[in-house]
RODO-2510 file (C-alpha; in nm, 4 decimals, decimal comma):
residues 481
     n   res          X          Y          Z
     1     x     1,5978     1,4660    -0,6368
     2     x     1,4716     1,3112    -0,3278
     3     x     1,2209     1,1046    -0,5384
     4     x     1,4203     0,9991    -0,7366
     5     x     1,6426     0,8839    -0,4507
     6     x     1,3773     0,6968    -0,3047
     7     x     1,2823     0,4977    -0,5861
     8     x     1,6287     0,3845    -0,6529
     9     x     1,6421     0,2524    -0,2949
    10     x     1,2886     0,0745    -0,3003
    11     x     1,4023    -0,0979    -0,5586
    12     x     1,7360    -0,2319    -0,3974
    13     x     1,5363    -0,3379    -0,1177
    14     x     1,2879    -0,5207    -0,3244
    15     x     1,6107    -0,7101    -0,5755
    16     x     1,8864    -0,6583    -0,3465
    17     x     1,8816    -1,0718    -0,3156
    18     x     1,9822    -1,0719    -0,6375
    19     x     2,3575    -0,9065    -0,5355
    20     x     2,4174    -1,2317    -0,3425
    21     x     2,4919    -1,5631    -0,5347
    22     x     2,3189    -1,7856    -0,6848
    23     x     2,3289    -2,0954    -0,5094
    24     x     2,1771    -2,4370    -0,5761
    25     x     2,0312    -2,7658    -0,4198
    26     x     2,1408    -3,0829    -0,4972
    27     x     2,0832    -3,4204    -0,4205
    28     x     2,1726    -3,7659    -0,5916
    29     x     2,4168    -4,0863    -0,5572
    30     x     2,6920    -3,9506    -0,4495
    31     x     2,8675    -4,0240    -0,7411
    32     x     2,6655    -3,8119    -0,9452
    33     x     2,6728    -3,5532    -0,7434
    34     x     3,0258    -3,5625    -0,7161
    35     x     3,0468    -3,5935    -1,1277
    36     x     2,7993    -3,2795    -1,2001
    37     x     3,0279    -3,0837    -0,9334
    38     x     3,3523    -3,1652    -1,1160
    39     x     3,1779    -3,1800    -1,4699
    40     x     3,0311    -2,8492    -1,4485
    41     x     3,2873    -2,6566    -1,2455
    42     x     3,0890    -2,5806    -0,9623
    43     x     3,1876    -2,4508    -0,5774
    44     x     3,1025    -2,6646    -0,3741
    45     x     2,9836    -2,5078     0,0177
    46     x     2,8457    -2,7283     0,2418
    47     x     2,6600    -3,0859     0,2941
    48     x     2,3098    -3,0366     0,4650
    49     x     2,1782    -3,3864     0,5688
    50     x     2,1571    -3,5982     0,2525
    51     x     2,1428    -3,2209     0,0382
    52     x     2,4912    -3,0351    -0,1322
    53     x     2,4583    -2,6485    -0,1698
    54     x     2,6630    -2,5625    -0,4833
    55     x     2,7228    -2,2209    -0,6837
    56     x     2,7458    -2,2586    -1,0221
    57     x     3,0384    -2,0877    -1,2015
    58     x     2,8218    -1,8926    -1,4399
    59     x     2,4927    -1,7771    -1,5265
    60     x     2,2894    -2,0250    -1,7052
    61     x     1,9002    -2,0771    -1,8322
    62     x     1,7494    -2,2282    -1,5126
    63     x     1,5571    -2,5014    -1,7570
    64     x     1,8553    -2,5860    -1,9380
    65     x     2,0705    -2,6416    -1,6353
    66     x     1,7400    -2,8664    -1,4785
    67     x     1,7506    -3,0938    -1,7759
    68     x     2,1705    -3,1220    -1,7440
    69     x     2,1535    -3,2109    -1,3648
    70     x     1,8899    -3,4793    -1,3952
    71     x     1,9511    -3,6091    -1,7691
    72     x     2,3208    -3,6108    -1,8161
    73     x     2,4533    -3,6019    -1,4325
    74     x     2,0957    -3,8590    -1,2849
    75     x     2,0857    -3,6134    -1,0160
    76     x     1,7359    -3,6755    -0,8292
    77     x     1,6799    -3,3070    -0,7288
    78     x     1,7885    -2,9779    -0,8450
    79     x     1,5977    -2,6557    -0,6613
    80     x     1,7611    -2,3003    -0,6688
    81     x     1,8316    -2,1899    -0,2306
    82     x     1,5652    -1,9914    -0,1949
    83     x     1,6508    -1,6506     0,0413
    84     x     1,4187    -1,4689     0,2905
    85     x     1,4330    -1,2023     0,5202
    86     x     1,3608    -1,0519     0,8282
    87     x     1,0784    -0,8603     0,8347
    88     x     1,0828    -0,4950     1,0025
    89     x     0,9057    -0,4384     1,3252
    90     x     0,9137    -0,1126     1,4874
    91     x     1,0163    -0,0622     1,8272
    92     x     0,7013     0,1940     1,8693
    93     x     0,5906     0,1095     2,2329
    94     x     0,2395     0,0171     2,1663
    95     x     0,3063    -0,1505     1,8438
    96     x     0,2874    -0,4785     1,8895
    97     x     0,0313    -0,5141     2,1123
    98     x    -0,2488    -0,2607     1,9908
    99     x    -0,2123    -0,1459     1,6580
   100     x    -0,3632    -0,4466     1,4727
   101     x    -0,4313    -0,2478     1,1567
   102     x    -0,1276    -0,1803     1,0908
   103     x    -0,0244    -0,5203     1,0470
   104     x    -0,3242    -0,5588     0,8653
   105     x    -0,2624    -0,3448     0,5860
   106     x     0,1309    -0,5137     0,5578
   107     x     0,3508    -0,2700     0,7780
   108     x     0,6466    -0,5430     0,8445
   109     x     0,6612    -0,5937     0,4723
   110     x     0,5723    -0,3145     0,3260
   111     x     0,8386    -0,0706     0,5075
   112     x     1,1373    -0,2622     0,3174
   113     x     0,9570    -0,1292     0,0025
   114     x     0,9050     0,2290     0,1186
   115     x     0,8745     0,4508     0,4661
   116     x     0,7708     0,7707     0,2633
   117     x     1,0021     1,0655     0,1801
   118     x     1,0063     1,3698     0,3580
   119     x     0,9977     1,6082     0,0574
   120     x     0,5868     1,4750     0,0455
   121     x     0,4138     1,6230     0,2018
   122     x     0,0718     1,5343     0,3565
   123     x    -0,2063     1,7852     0,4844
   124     x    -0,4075     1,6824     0,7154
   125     x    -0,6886     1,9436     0,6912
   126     x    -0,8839     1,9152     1,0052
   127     x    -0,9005     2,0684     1,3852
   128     x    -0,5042     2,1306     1,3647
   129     x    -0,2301     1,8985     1,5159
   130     x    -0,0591     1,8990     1,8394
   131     x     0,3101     2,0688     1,6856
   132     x     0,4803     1,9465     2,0574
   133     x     0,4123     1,5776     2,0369
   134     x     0,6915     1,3947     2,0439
   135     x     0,6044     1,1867     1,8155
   136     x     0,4605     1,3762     1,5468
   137     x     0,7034     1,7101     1,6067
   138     x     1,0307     1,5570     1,4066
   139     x     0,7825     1,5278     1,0849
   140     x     0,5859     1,8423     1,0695
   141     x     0,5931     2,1378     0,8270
   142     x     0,4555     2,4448     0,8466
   143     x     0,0990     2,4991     0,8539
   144     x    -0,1984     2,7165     0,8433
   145     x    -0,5090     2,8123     1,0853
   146     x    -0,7782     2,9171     0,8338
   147     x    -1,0520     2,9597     1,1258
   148     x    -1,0730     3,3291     1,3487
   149     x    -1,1821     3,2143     1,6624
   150     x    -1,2456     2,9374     1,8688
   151     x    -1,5986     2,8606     1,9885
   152     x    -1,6090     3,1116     2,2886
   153     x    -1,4921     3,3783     2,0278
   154     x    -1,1284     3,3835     2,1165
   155     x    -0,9017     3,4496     1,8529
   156     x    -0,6817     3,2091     1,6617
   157     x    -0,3359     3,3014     1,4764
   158     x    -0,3230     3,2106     1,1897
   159     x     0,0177     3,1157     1,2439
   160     x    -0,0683     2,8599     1,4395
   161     x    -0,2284     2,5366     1,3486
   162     x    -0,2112     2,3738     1,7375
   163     x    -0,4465     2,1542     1,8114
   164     x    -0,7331     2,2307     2,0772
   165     x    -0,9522     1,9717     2,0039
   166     x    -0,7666     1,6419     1,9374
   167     x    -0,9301     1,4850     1,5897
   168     x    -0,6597     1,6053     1,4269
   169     x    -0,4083     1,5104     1,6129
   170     x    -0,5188     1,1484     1,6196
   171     x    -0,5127     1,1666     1,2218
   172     x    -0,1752     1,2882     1,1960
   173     x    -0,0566     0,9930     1,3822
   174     x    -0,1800     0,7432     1,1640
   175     x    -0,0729     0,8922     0,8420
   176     x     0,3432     0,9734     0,9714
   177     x     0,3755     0,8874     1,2972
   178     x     0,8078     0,8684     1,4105
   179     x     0,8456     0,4909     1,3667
   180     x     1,1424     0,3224     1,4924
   181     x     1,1696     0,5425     1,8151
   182     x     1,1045     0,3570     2,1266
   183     x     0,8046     0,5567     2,1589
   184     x     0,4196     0,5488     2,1468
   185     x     0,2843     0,3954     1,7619
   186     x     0,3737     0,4200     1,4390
   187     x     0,2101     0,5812     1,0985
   188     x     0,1284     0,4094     0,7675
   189     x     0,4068     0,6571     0,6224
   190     x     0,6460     0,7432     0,9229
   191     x     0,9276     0,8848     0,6573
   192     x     0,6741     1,1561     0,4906
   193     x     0,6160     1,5219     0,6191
   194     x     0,2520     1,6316     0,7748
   195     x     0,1235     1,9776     0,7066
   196     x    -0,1537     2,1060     0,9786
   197     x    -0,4272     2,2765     0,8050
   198     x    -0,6604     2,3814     1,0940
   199     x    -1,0250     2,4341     0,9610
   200     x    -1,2207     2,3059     1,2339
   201     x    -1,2288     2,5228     1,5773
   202     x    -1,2192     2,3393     1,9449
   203     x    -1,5542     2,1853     1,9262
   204     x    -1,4838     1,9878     1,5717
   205     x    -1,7105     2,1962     1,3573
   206     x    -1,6077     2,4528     1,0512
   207     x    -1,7434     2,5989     0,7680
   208     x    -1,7245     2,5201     0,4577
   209     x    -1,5174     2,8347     0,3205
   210     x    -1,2773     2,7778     0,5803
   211     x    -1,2373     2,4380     0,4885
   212     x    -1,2313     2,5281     0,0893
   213     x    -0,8971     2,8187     0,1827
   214     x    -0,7345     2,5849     0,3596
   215     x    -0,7374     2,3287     0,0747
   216     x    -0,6311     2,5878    -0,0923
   217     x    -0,3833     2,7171     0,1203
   218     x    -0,2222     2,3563     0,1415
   219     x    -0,2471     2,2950    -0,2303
   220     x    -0,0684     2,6006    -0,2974
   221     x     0,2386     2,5246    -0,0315
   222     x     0,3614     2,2327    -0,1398
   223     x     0,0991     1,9488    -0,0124
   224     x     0,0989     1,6167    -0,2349
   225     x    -0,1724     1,4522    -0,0435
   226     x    -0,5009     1,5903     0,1610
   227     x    -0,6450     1,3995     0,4348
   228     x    -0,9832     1,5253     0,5482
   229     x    -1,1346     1,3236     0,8017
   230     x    -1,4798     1,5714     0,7938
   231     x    -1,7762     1,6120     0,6544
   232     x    -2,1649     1,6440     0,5431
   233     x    -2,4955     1,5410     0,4148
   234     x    -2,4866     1,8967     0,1703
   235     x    -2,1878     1,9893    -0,0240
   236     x    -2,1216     2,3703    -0,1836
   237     x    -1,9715     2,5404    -0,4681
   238     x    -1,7205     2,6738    -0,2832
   239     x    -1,6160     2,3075    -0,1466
   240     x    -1,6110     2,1673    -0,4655
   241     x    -1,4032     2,3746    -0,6151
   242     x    -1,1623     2,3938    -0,4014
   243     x    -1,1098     2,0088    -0,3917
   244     x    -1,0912     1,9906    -0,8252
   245     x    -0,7819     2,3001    -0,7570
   246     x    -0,6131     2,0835    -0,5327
   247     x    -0,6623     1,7750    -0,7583
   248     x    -0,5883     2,0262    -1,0770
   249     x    -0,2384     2,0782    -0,8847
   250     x    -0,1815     1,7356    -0,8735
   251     x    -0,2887     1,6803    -0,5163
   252     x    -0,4427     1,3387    -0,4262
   253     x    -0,7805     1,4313    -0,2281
   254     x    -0,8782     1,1561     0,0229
   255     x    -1,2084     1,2025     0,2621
   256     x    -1,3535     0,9977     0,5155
   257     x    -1,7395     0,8910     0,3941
   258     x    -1,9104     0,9340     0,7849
   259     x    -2,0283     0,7777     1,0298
   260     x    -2,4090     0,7531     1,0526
   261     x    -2,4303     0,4105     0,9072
   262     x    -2,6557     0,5473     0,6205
   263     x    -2,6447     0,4590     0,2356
   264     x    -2,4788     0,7659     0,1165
   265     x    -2,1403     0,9357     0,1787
   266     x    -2,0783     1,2446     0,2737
   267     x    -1,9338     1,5475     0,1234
   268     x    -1,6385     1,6094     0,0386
   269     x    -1,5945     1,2309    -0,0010
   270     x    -1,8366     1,2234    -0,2822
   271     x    -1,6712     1,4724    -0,5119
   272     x    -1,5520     1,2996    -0,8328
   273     x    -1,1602     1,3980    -0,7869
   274     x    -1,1768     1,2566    -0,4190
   275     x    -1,0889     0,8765    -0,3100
   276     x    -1,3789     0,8167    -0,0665
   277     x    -1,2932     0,5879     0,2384
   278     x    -1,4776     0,3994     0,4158
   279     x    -1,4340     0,1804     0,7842
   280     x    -1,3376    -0,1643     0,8283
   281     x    -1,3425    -0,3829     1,0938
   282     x    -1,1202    -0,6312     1,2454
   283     x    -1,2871    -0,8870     1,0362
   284     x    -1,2307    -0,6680     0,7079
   285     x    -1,6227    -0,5858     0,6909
   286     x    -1,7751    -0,2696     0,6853
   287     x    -1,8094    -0,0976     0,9975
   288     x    -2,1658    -0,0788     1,0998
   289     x    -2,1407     0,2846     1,1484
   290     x    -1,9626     0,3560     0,8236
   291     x    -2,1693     0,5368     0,5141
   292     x    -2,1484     0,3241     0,1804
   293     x    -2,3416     0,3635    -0,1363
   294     x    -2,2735     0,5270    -0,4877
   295     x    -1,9099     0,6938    -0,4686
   296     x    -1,7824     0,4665    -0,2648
   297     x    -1,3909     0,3395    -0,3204
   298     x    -1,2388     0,1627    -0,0940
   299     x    -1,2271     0,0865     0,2625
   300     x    -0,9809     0,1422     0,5586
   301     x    -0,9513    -0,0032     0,9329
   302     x    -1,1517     0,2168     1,1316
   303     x    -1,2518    -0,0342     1,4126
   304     x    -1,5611    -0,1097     1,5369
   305     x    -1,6450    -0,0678     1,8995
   306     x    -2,0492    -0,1244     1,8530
   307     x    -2,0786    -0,4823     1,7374
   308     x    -1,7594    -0,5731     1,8618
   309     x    -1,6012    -0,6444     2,2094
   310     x    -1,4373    -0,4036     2,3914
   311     x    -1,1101    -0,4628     2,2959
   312     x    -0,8512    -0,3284     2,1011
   313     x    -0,8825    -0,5057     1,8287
   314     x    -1,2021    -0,2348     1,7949
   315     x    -1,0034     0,0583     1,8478
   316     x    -0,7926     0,2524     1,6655
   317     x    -0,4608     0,3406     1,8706
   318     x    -0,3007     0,7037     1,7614
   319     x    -0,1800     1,0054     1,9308
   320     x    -0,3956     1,2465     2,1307
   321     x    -0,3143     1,5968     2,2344
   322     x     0,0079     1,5515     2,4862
   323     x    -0,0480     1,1108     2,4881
   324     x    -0,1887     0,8766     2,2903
   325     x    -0,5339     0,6819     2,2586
   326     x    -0,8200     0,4714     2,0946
   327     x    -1,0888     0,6008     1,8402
   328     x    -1,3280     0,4436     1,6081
   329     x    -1,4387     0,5793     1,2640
   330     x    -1,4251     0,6109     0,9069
   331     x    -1,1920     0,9271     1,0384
   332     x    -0,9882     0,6844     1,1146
   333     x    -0,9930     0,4987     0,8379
   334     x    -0,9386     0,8037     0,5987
   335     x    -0,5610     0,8621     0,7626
   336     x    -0,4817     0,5086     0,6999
   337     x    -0,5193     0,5693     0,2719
   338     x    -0,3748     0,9266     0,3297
   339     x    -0,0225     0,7626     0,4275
   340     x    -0,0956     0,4993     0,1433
   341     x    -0,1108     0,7892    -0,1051
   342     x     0,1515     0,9262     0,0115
   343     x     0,4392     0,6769    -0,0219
   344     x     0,3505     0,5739    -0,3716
   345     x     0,3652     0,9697    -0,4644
   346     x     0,7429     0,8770    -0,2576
   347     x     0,7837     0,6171    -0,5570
   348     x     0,6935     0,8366    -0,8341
   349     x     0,3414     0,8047    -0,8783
   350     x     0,2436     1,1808    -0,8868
   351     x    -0,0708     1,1851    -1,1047
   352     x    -0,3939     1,1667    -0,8633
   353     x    -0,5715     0,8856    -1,0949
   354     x    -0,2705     0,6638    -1,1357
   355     x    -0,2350     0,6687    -0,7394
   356     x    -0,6452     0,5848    -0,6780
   357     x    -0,6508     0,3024    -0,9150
   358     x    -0,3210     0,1411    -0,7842
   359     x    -0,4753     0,1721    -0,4160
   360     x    -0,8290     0,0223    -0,5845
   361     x    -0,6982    -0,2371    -0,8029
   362     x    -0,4680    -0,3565    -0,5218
   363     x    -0,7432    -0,3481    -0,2269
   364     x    -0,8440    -0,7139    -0,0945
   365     x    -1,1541    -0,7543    -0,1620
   366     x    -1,4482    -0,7487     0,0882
   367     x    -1,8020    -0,7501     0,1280
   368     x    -1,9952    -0,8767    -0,2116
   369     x    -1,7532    -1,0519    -0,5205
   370     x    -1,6170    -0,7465    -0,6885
   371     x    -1,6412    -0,4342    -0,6627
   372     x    -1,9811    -0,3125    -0,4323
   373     x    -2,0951    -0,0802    -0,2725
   374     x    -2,0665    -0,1279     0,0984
   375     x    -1,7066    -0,1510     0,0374
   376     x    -1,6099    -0,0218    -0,2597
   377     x    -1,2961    -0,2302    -0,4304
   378     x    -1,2593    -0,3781    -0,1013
   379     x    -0,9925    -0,2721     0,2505
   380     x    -0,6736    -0,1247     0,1896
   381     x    -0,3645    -0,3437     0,1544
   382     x    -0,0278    -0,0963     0,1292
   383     x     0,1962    -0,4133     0,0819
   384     x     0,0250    -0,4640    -0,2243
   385     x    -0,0051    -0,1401    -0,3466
   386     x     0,3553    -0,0791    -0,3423
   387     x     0,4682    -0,4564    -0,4442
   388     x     0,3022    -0,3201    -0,7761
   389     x     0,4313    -0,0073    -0,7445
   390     x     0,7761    -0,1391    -0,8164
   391     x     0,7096    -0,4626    -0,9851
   392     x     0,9703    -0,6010    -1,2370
   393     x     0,7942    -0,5659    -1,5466
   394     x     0,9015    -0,5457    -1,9288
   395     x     0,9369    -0,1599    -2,0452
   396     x     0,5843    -0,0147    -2,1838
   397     x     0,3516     0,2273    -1,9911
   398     x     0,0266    -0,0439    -2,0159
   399     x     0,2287    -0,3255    -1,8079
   400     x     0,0781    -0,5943    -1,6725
   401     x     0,0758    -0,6631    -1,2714
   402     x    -0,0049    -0,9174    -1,0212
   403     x    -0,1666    -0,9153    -0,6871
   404     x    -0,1187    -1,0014    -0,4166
   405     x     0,2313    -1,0139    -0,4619
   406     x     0,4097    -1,2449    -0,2688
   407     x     0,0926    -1,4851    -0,3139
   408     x     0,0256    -1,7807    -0,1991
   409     x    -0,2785    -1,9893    -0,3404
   410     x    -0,5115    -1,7319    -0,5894
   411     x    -0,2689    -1,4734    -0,7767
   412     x    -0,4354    -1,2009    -1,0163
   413     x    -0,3161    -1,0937    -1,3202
   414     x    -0,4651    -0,7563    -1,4769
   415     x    -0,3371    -0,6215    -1,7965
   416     x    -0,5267    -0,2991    -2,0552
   417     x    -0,4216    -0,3844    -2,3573
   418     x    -0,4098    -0,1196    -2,6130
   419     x    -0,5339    -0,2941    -2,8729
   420     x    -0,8236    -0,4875    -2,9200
   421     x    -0,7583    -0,8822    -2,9773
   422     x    -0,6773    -1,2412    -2,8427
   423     x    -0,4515    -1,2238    -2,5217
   424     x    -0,2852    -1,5593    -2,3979
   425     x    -0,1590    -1,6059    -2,0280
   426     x     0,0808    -1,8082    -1,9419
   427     x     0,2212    -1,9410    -1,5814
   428     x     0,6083    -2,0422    -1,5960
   429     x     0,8013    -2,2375    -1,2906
   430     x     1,1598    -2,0342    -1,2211
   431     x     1,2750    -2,3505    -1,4760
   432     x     1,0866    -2,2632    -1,7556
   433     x     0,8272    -2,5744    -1,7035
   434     x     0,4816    -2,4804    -1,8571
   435     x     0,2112    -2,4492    -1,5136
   436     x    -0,0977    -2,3130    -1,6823
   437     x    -0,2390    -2,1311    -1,9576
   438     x    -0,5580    -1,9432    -2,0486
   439     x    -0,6688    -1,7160    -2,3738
   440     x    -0,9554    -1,4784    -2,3853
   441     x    -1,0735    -1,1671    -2,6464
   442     x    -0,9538    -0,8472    -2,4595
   443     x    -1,1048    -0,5268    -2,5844
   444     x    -0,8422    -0,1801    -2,6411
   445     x    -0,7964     0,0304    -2,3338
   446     x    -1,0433    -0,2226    -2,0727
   447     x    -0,8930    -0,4356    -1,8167
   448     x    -0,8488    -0,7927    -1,8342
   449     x    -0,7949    -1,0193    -1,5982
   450     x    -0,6383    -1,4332    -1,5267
   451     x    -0,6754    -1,5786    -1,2500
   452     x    -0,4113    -1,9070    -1,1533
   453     x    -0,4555    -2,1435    -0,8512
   454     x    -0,1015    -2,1463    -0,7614
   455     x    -0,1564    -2,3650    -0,4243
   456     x    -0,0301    -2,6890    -0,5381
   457     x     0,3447    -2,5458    -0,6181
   458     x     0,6072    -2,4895    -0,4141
   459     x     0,8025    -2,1816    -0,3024
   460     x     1,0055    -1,9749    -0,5676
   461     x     0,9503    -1,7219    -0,8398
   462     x     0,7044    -1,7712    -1,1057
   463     x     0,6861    -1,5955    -1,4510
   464     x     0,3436    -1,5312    -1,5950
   465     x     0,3578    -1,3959    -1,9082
   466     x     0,1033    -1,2046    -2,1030
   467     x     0,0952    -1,2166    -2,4591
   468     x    -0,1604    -0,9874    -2,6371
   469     x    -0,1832    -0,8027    -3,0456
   470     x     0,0414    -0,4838    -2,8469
   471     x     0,3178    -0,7174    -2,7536
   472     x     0,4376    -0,9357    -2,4693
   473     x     0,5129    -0,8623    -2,0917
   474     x     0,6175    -1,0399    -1,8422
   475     x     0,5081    -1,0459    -1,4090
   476     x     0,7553    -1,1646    -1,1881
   477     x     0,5439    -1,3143    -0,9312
   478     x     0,7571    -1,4023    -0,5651
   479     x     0,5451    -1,6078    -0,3717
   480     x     0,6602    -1,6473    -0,0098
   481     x     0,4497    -1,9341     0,1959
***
């Protein structure tokens, strides 16, 4: 039920302009305007300058009422009065001045769309969590210790998931930090619920089977999402089959690809049924430390303290056992698509596939053109991600979608068609006036994607249709300069 609750608010918060009226700007002779006001029964509001704001009395086609204003009336301007919004920043104490990435990856305009719902669950399967931190407490779960002793042989409970390390801790911040509560940072999904699944003992090593139970473990209580911010050069059997039962439950698996700087991930990250993650930088390249080559997905902030200066904009701010601090890593980075994951499984998106390729195909890209292998699909964008998540589309399960979305300058269209044949694309102004068209041979079940140079327009919503042998759809695009 909560889900479902969720989804119904995201989307009020993404179209709740459209409860308010409709109003229009004029501008003409004053006799004209004056006429069209009268002629068309329209409320008139206010004067700005030489410009009349005007409701009209009923819904009409925005083209046809264009070509009434400035044919019939000789109005000079018609434009519909475009709304905006604040955007939400936290109150988190060392938001706005340290925690750069998470304005990078769209925070302020992002959280309208979602915060995460608490019946998610993320598991955040490394050296434990702190469970007193104020800022983590309000949004943990139950959890498991899957290790029996700590590295001078002293037993753990495994009751208790504390964390005696830190890693962890720092982790769980990023994913669900408390937002909004005068206090320390914020996470990527502040709304969600965390799950500490200690695996690694006090010095930040474990073994592989107690890694693989506590996947387990968390798979089988309830997790949605698995953040594992560990790894190796060597994988096992018993690894790897832990992560396909937590992805054959429906979990999404997420792992961090290491930090040596060497051209090849590590395991788990280069399992098939796990999103491998990579560190970016403040420049959106890939860290110098982080691992790329073949399995690589996409890429995260991690920071970058070697080749950069030693400032914040290097770090990555998160809690710490009992405080908070500044760490560097694709560990970092891993957190940051954990709490991705987990607020479009808030929207609805439950199957572990549909949930990689909306964080892939929404990624900005980095590195090399296209998809490569330093940085996969390119660094994380959660605004995007969760613009498509909820975009106004026309009914069908192969929809098309735009990103970015807002835009402003290069928008994307992808659409799979599910048949083979000739697919038009088409670029609409809010009144109907033809922008830009394109046609190419799409093949059943493949991607294919426009491109438009929207740059020279001005604000307001644009309609780009797609028009293929399986039908039309239609992409509201809202482009916000």
């Amino acid at each position: 039920m909560k889900k479902h609750l969720i989804i119904i608010l995201a989307l009020i918060s993404v179209l709740g302009f459209c409860a308010r009226p409709v109003r229009y700007i004029i501008k003409g002779d004053p006799s004209a305007v004056s006429s069209f006001i009268k002629g068309e029964s329209a409320e008139f509001i206010k004067k700005v300058d030489t410009f009349s704001i005007i409701i009209m009395p009923e819904i009409r086609r925005a083209e046809d009422l264009s070509d009434l204003a400035i044919e019939k009336y000789g109005l000079d301007l018609i434009e519909k009065d475009q709304l905006k919004k604040v955007n939400f920043i936290p109150n988190d104490t060392y938001y706005g001045e340290y925690q750069w990435n998470m304005k990078r990856i769209g925070f302020e305009n992002y959280s309208d769309i979602s915060i995460g719902d608490p019946s998610v669950i993320v598991a955040v399967v490394d050296t434990g969590i702190d469970l007193d931190h104020p800022d983590l407490a309000a949004n943990l779960v139950t959890g498991r210790n899957l290790i029996l002793a700590d590295s001078e042989g002293n037993l753990y409970s495994p009751a208790n998931p504390d964390d005696d390390h830190g890693h962890g801790t720092h982790c769980a911040g990023t994913v669900g930090a408390v937002a909004n509560n005068n206090l320390g940072v914020v996470g990527v999904a502040p709304g969600v619920s965390i799950m500490p699944i200690k695996v690694l003992a006090d010095d930040g090593y474990g073994y592989d089977s107690d890694i693989a139970e506590g996947i387990r473990w968390a798979a089988d209580n309830g997790a949605d999402v698995l953040s594992m911010s560990i790894g190796g050069g060597t994988g096992t059997t018993i690894l790897a089959e832990a992560v396909d039962y937590a992805y054959g439950k429906g979990c999404v698996v997420i792992a961090a690809t290491g930090n040596e700087g060497k051209s090849s991930i590590d395991y788990p990250s280069l399992y098939t049924n796990v999103i491998a993650v990579g560190a970016s930088d403040y420049s959106d390249g890939r860290s110098s430390y982080s691992n790329y080559g073949e399995g690589m997905d996409i890429v995260a902030p991690g920071g970058d303290p070697v080749d950069g200066p030693a400032n914040w904009n290097n770090w990555i701010l998160s809690t710490t056992i009992g405080d908070y601090g500044g760490s560097s890593g694709t560990s970092m980075a891993c957190p940051h698509v954990a709490g991705a994951a987990a607020l479009l499984v808030s929207l609805g998106f439950t199957n572990p596939d549909q949930v990689k390729l909306l964080l892939t195909s929404t990624a900005v890209d980095s590195g090399d053109p296209g998809y490569d292998l330093e940085t996969g699909h390119g660094r994380l964008d959660v605004f995007n991600a969760l613009n498509v998540a909820v975009l106004e589309t026309d009914p069908g399960v192969k929809a098309a979608y735009c990103f970015p979305n807002p835009f402003s300058g290069l928008v994307n269209v992808v659409y799979k068609p599910e048949k083979s044949g000739l697919i038009s694309f088409t670029v609409f102004s809010e009144f109907m006036d033809k922008l830009y068209s394109d046609e190419r041979e799409g093949t059943a079940g493949t991607n294919v994607i426009f491109s438009w140079d929207s740059v020279d327009e001005v604000n307001g919503v644009f309609f780009l249709h797609i028009n293929g042998p399986d039908g039309k759809k239609t992409v509201r695009g809202l482009r916000i300069r």
